[in-house]
N, C-alpha and C positions, 0 to 999 in steps of 0.2 A: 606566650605565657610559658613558665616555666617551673620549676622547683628545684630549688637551690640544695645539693645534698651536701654538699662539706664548703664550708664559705673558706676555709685555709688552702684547699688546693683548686679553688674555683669546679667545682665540677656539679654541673647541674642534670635534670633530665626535663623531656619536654613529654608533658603525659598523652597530648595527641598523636606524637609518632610513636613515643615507643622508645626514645633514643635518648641515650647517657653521652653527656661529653662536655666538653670544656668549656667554660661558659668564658666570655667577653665581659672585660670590667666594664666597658661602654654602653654595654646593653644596660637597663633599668625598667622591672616592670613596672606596669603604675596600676595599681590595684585601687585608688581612689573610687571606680564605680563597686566596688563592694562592700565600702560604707553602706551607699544607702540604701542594697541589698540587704546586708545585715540587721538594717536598723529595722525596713519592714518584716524581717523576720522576728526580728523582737519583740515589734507591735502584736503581731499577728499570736504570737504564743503569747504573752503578760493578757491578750484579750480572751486565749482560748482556756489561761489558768484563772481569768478571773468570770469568766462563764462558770467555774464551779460553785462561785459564791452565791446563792439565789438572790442576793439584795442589790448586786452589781448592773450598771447598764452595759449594755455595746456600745464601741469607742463612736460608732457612725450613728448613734442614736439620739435622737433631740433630747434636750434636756426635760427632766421631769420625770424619764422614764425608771428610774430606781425598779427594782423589785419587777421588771420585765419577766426573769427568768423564773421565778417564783409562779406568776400569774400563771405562766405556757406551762409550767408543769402542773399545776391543779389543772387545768384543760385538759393536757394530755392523761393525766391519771382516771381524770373522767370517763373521757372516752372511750379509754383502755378498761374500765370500771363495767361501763354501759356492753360491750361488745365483751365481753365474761360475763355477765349475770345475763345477757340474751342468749350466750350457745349455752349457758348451764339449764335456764330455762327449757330450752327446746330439746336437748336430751329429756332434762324432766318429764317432760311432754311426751316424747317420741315412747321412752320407759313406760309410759302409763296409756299409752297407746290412744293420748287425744291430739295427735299430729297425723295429719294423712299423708 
């Protein structure tokens, strides 16, 4: 593999060694496997920009599931809800000195 720097005087560099020099009209890379590189990278972020939308499913998701991300976050807010109003609780406690 290589990187082609001036296509008028043939001169490329190869970034594993380190090394600039004349490139061979014969040579031809074939970058075809970076299609489908590219493409699951494209999956992977249009899935991570459409997790911001709460009504969206995940792509690996059976269908039906709409409104997945909405649901996890009332869950998680819960949670997060429950375990604040129990350490507020127990300072309360501890302040009024009915915690041993």
């Amino acid at each position: 593999m290589y990187v082609k720097l001036d296509p008028h005087i043939n001169v490329a560099l190869d970034p594993e060694k380190g090394v600039i020099g004349e490139m061979d009209e014969r040579i031809i890379a074939d970058i075809g496997f970076l299609h489908s590189s590219i493409d699951e990278l494209d999956r992977i972020s249009m899935e991570i920009y459409n997790s911001l939308d709460p009504t969206t499913a995940p792509f690996e998701s059976h269908p039906g599931r709409e409104g997945l991300f909405r649901n996890m976050g009332k869950i998680t807010n819960f949670i997060y809800g429950l375990i604040a109003g129990m350490l507020f609780m127990a300072l309360v406690m501890a302040a009024a000195g009915g915690l041993i």
